[in-house]
C-alpha atoms as an extended CHARMM CRD file, in Angstrom:
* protein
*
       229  EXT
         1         1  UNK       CA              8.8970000000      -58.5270000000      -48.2240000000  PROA      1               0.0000000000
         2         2  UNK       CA             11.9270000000      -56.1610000000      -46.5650000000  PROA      2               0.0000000000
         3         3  UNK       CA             14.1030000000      -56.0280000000      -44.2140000000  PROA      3               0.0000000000
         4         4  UNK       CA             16.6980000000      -53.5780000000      -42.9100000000  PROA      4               0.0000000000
         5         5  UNK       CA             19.9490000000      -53.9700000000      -43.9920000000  PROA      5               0.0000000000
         6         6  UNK       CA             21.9980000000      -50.7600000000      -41.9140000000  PROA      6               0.0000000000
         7         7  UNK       CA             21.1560000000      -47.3370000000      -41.0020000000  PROA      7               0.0000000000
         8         8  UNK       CA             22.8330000000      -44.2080000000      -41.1770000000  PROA      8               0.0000000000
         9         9  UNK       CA             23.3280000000      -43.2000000000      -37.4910000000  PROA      9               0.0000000000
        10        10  UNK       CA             27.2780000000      -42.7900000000      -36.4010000000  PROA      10              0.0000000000
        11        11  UNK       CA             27.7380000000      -44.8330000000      -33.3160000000  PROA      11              0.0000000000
        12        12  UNK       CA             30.0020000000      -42.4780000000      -30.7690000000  PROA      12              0.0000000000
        13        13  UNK       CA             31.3680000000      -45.6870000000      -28.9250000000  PROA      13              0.0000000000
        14        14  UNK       CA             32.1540000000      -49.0900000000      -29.6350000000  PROA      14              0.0000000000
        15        15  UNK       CA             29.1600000000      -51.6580000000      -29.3620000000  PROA      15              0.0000000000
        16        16  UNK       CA             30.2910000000      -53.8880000000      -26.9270000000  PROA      16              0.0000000000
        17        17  UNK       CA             27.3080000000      -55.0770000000      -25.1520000000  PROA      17              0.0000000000
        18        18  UNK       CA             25.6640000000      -55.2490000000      -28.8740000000  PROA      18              0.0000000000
        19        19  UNK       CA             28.0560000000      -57.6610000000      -30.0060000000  PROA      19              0.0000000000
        20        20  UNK       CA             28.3580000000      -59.7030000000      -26.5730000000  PROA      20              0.0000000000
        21        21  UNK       CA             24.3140000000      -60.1320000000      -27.0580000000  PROA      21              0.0000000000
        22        22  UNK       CA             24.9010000000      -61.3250000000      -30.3270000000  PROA      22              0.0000000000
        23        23  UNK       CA             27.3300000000      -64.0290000000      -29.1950000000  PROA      23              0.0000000000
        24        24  UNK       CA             25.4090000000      -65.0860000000      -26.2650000000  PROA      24              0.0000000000
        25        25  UNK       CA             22.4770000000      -65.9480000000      -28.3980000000  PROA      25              0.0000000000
        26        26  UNK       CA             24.1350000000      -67.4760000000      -31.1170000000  PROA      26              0.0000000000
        27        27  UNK       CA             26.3110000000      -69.5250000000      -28.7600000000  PROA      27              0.0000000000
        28        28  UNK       CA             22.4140000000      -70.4840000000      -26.9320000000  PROA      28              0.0000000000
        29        29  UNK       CA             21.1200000000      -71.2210000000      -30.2240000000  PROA      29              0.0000000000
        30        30  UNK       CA             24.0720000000      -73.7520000000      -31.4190000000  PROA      30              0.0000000000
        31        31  UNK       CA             23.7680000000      -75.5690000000      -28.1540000000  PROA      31              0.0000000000
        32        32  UNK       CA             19.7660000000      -75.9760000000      -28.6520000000  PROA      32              0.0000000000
        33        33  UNK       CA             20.0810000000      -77.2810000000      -32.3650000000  PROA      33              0.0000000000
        34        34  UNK       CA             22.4890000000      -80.1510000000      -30.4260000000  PROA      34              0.0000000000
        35        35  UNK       CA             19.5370000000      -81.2850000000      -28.4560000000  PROA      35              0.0000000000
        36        36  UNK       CA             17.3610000000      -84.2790000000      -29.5060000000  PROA      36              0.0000000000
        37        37  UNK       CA             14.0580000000      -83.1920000000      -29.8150000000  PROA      37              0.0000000000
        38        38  UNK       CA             12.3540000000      -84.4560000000      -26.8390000000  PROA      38              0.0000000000
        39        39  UNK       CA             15.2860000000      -82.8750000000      -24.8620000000  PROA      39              0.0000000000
        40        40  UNK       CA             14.8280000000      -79.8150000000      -26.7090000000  PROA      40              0.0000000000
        41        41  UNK       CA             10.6260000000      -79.7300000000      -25.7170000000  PROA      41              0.0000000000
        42        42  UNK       CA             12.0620000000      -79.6820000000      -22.0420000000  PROA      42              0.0000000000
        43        43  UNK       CA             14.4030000000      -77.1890000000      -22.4410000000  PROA      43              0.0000000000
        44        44  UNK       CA             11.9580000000      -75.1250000000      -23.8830000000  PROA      44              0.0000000000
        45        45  UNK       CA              9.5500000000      -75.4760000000      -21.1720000000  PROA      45              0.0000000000
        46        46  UNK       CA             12.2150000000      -75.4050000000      -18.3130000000  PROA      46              0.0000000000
        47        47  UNK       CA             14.0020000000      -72.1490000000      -19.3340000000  PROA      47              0.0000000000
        48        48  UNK       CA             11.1840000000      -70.2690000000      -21.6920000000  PROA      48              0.0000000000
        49        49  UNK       CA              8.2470000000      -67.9700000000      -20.0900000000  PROA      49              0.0000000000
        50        50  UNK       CA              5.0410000000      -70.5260000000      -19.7940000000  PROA      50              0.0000000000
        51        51  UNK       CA              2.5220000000      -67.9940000000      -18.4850000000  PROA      51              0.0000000000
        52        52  UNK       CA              0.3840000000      -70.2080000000      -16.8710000000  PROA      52              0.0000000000
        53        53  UNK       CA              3.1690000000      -71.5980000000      -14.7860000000  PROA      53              0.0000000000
        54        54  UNK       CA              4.5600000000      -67.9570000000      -13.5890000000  PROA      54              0.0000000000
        55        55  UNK       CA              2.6810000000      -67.2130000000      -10.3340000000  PROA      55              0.0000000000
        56        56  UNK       CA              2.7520000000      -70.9670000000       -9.0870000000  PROA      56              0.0000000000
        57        57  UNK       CA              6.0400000000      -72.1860000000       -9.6050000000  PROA      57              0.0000000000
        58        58  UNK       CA              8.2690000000      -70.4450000000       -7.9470000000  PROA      58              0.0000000000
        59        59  UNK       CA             11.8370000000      -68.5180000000       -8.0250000000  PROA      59              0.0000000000
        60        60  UNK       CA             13.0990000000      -70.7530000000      -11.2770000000  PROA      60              0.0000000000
        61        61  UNK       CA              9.5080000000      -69.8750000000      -12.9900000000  PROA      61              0.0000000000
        62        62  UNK       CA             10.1150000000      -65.4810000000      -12.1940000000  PROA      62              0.0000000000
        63        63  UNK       CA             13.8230000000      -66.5560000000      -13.8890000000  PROA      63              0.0000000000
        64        64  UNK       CA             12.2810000000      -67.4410000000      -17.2900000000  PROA      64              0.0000000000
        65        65  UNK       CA             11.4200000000      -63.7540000000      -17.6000000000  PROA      65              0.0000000000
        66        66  UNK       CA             15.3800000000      -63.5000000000      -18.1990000000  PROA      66              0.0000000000
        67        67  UNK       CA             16.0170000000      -66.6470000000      -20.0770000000  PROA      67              0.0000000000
        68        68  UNK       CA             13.7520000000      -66.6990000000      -22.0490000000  PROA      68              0.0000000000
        69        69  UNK       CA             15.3080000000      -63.9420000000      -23.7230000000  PROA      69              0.0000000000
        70        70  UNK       CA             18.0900000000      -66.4660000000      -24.7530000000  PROA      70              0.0000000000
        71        71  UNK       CA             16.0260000000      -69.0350000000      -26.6540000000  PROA      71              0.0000000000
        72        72  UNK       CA             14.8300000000      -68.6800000000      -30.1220000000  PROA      72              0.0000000000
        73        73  UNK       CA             12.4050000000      -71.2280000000      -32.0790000000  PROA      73              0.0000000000
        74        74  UNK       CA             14.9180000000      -71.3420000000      -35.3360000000  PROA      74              0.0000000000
        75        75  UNK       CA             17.3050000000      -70.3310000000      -37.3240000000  PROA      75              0.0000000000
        76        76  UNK       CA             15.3130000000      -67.5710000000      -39.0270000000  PROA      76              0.0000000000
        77        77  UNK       CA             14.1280000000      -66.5700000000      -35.4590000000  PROA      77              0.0000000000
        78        78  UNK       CA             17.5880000000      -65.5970000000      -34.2130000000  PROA      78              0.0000000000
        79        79  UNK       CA             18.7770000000      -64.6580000000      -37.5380000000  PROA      79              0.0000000000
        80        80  UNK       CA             15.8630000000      -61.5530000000      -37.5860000000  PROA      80              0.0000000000
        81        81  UNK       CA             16.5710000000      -61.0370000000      -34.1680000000  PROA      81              0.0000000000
        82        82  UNK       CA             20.0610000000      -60.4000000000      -34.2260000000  PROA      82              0.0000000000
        83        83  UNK       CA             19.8830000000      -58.0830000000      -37.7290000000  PROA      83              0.0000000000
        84        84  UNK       CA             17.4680000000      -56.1150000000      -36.0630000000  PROA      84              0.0000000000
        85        85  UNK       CA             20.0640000000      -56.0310000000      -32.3740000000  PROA      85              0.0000000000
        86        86  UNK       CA             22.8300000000      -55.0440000000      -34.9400000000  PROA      86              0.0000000000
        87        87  UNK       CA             21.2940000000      -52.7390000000      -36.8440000000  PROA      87              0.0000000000
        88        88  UNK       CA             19.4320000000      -50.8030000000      -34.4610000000  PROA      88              0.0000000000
        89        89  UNK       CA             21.0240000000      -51.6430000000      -30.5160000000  PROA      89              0.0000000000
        90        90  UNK       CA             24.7210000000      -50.0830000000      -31.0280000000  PROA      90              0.0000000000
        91        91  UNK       CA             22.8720000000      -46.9950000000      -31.5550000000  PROA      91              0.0000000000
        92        92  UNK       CA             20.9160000000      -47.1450000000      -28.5840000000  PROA      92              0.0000000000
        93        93  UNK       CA             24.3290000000      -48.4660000000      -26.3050000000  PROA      93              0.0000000000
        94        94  UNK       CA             26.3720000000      -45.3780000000      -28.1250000000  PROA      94              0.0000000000
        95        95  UNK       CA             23.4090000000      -42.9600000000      -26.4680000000  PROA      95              0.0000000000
        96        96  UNK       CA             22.8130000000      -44.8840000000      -23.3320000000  PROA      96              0.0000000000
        97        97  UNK       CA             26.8310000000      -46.2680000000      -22.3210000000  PROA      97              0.0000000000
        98        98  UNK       CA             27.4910000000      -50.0170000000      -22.2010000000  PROA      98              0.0000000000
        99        99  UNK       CA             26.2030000000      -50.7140000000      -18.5970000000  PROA      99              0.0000000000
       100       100  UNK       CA             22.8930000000      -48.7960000000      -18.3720000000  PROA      100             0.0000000000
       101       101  UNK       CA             22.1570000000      -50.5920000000      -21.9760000000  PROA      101             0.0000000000
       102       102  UNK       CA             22.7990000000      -53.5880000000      -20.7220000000  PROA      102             0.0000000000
       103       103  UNK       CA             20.0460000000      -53.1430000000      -17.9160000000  PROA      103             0.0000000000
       104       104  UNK       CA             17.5320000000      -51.3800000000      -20.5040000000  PROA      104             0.0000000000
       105       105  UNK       CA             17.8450000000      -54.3750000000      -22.4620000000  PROA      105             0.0000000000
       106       106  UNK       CA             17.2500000000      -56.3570000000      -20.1360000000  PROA      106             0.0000000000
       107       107  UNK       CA             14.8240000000      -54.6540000000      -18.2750000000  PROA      107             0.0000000000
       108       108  UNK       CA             13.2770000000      -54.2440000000      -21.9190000000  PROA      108             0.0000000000
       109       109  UNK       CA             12.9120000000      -57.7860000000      -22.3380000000  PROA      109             0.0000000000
       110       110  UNK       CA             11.3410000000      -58.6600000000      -19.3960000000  PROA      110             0.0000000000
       111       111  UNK       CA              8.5320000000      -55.7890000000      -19.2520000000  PROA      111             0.0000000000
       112       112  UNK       CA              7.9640000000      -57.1010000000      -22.9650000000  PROA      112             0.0000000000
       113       113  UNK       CA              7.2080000000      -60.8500000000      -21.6160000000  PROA      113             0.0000000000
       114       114  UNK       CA              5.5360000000      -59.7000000000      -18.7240000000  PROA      114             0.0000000000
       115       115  UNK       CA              2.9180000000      -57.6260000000      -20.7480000000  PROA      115             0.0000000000
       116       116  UNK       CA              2.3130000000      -60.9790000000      -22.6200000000  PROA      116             0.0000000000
       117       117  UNK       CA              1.6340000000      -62.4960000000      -19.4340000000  PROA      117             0.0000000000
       118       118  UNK       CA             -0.9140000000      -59.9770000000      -18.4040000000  PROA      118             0.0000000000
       119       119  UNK       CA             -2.6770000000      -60.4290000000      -21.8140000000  PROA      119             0.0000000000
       120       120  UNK       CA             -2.7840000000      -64.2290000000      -21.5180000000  PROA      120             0.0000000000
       121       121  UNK       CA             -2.1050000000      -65.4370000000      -17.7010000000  PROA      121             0.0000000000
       122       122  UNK       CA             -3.2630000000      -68.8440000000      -18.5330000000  PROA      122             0.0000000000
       123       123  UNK       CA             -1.1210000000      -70.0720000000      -21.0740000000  PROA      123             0.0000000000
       124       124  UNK       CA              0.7990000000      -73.0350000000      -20.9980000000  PROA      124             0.0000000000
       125       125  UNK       CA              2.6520000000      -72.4390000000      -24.5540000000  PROA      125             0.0000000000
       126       126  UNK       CA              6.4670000000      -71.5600000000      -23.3030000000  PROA      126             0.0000000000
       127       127  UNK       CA              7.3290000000      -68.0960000000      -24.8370000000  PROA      127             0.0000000000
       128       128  UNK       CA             10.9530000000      -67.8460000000      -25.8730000000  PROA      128             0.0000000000
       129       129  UNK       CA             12.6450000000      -65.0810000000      -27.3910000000  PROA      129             0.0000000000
       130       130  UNK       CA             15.0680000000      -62.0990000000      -27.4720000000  PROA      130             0.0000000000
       131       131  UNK       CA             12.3830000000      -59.9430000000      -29.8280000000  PROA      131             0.0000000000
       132       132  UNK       CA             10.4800000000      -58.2480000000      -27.1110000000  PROA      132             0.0000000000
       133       133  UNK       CA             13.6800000000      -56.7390000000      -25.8830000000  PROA      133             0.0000000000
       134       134  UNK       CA             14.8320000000      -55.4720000000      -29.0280000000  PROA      134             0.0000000000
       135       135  UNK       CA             11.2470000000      -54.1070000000      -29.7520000000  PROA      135             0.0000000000
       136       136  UNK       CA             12.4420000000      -52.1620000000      -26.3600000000  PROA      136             0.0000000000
       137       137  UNK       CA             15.8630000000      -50.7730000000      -28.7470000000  PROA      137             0.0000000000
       138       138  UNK       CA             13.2450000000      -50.0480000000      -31.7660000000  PROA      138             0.0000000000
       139       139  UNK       CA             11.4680000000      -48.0720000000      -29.9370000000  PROA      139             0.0000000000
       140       140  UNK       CA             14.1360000000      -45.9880000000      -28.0160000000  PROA      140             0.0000000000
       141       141  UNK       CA             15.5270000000      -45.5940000000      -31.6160000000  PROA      141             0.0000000000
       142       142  UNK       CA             12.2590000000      -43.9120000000      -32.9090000000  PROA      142             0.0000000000
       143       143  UNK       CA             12.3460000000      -41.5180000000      -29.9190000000  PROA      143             0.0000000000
       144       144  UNK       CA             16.1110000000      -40.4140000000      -29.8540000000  PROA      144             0.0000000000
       145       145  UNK       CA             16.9530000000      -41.0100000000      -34.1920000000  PROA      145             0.0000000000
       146       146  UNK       CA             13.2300000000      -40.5390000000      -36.0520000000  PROA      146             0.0000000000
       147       147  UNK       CA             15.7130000000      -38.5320000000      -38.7390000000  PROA      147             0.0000000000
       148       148  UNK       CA             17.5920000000      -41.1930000000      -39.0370000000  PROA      148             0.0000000000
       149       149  UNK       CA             17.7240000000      -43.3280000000      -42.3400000000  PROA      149             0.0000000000
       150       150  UNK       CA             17.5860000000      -47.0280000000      -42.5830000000  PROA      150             0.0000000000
       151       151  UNK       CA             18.4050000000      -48.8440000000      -45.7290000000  PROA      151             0.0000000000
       152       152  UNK       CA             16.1680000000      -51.6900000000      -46.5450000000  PROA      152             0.0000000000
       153       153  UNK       CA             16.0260000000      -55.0150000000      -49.2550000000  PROA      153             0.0000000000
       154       154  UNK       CA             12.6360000000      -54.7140000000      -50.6540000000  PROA      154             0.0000000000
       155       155  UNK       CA             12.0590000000      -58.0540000000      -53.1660000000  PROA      155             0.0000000000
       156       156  UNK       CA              8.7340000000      -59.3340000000      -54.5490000000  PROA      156             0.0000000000
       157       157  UNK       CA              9.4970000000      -62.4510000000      -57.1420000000  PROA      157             0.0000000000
       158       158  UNK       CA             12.5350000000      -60.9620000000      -59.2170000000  PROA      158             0.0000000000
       159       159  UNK       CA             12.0860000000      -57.5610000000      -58.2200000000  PROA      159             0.0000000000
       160       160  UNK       CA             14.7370000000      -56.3320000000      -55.9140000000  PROA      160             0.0000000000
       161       161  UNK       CA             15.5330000000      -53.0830000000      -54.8800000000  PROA      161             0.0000000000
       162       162  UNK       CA             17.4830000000      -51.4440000000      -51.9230000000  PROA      162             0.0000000000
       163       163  UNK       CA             16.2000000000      -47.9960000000      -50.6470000000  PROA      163             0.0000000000
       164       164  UNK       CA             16.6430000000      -45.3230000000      -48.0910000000  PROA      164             0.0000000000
       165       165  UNK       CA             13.4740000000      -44.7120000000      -45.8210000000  PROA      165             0.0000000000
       166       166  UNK       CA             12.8960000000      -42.7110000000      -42.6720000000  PROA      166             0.0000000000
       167       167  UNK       CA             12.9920000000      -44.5190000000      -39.4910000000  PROA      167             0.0000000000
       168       168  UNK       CA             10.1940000000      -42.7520000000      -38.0570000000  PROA      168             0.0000000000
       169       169  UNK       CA              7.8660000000      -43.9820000000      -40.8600000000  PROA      169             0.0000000000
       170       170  UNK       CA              9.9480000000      -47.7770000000      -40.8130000000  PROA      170             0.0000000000
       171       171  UNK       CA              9.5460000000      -47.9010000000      -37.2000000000  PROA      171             0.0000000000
       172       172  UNK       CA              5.8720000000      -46.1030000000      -36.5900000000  PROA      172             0.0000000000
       173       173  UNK       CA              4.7040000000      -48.5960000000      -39.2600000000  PROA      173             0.0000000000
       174       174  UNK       CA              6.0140000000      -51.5770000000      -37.6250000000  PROA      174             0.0000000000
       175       175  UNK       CA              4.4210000000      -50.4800000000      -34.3890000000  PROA      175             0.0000000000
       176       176  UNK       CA              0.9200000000      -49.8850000000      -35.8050000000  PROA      176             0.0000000000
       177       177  UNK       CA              1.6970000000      -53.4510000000      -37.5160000000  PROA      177             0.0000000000
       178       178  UNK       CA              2.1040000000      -54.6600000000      -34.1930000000  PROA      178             0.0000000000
       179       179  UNK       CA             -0.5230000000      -53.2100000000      -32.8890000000  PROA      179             0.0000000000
       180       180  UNK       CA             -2.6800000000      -54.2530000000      -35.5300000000  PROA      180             0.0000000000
       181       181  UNK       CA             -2.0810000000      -58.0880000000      -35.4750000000  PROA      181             0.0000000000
       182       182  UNK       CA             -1.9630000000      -58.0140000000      -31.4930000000  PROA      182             0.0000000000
       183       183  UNK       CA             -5.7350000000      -56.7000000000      -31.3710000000  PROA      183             0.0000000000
       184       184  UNK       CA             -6.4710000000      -59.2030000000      -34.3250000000  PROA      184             0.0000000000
       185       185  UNK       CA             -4.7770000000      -61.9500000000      -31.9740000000  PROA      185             0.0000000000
       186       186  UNK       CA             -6.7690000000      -61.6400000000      -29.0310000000  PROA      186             0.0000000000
       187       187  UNK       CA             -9.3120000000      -64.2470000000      -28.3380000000  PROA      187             0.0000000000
       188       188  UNK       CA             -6.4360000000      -66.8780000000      -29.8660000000  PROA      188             0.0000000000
       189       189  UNK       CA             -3.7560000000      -66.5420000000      -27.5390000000  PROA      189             0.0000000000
       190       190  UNK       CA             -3.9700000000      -70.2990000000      -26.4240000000  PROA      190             0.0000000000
       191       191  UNK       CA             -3.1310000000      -71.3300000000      -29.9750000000  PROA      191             0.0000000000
       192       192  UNK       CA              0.6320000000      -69.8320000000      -29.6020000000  PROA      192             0.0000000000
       193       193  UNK       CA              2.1150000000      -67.8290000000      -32.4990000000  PROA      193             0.0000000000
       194       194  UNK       CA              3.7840000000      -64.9120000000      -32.0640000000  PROA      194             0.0000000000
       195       195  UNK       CA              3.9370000000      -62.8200000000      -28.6030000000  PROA      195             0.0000000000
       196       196  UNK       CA              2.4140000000      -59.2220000000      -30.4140000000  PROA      196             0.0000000000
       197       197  UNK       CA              2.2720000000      -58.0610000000      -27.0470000000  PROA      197             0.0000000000
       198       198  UNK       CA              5.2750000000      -58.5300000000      -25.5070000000  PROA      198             0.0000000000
       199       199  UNK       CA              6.2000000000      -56.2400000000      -29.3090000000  PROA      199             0.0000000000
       200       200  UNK       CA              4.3880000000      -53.8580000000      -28.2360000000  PROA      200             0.0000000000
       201       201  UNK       CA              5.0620000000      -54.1610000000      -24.3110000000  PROA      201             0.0000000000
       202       202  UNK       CA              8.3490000000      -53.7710000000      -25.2900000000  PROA      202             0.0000000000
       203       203  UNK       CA              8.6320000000      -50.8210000000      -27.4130000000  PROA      203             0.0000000000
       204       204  UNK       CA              6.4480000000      -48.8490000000      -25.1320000000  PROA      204             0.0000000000
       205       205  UNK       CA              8.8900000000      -49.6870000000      -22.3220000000  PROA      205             0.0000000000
       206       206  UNK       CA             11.8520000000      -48.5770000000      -24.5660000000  PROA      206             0.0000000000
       207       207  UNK       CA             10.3830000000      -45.4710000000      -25.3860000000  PROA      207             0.0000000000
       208       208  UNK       CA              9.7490000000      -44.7170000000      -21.7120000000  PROA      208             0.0000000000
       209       209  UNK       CA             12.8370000000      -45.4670000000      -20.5990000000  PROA      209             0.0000000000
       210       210  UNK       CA             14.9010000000      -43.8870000000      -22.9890000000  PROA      210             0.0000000000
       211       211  UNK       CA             12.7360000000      -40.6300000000      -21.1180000000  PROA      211             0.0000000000
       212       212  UNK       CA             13.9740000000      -41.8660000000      -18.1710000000  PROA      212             0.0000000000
       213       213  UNK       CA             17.5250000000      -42.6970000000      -19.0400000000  PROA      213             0.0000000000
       214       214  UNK       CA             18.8700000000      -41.0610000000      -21.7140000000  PROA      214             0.0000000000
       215       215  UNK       CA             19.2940000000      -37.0140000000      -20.7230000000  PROA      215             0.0000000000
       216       216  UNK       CA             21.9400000000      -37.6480000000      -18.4260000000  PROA      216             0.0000000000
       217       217  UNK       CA             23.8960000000      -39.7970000000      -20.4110000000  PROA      217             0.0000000000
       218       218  UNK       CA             23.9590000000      -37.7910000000      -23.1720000000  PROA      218             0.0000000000
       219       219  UNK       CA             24.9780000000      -34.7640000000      -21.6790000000  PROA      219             0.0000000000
       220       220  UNK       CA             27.5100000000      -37.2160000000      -20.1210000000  PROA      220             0.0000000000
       221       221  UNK       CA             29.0070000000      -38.5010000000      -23.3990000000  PROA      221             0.0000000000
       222       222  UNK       CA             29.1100000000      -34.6790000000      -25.0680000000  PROA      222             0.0000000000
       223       223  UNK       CA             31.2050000000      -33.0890000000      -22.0880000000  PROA      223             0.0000000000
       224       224  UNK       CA             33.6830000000      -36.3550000000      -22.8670000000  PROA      224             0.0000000000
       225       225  UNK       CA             33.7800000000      -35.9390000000      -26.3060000000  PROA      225             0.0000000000
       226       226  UNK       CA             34.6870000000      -32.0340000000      -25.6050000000  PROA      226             0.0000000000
       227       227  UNK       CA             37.0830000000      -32.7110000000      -23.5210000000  PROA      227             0.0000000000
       228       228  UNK       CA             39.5180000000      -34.6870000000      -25.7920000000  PROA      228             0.0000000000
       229       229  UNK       CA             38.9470000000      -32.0710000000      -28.6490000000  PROA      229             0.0000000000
């Protein structure tokens, strides 16, 4: 087992939006875990994605594409989550500037769920989480940092190590991981588990977008930084 612990990208601007993600979820998540547990079911299936439910029920059923990227299923759930946001989004925000990563996120997200939609219209399992938009940041970080190094916690029973790897091979891997367990998945969709292809809707989208996004921007940034040296 691993997981990322930082990476060695400089951020050239303060992670606003990052952080203001982080709280927004975390402020979600304390709200949810003050819900009694029938409450909680409906909450779930008022404000999470429920596939099945999309196309018939109107405007508040297209507005679960956005809030469901506010819900998570546990502690552990947000907790990964959010690592990942931290670890990996401020880079993203540095390259993109707070308001156009604030839509990429966002438009991340909701691609992500969407693409788990197409895969299983007929659902009625609510879909809730913030991890197809930050599959979005994982893979706009593969396309603008694959030099980059991320420092990972590897343990297996009482061995524990910490180690520098690429994040082109950390983040191709996950992808093809992804990928992997998403092809596995199909045919079981209507048993729930986790959304692989709203992963992989949403790095795709990232890495497009990024395309689409990020040259201007970063010529932006550079002729801002030039000027105040």
């Amino acid at each position: 087992m691993f997981i990322p612990t930082r990476d060695s990208t400089l951020r050239l601007t303060p992670p606003y939006i990052t952080v203001g993600l982080i709280i927004v979820n975390c402020i979600v998540f304390v709200y949810q875990i003050t819900l009694p547990p029938e409450v909680l079911s409906e909450w779930f299936h008022g404000y999470g994605l429920v596939p099945a439910r999309l196309f018939s029920g109107g405007l508040r059923s297209w507005l679960t594409l956005f809030t469901t990227l506010f819900l998570h299923g546990g502690f552990l759930h947000l907790a990964g989550n959010m690592l990942y946001l931290w670890i990996f989004g401020d880079n993203i925000e540095s390259t993109l500037g707070h308001g156009k990563f604030l839509l990429f996120y966002l438009a991340c997200g909701i691609i992500a769920a969407s693409t788990q939609v197409l895969i299983n219209p007929n659902s009625s399992i609510p879909m809730i989480g913030t991890s197809g938009a930050i599959s979005g940041v994982l893979g706009a970080y593969l396309l603008r940092y694959p030099h980059a190094r991320v420092k990972i916690l590897f343990w297996f029973f009482l061995f524990i190590r910490q180690f520098w790897v690429p994040a082109g091979y950390l983040l191709g891997i996950w992808f093809l991981l992804q990928l992997f367990n998403g092809l596995g998945s199909l045919g079981f969709q209507s048993q729930g588990g986790v959304a692989w292809f709203a992963h992989i809707g949403g790095f795709l989208a990232g890495f497009v977008l990024l395309l689409v996004l990020e040259p201007y921007e970063r010529k932006r940034i550079w002729k801002k930084l030039n000027r105040n040296y």
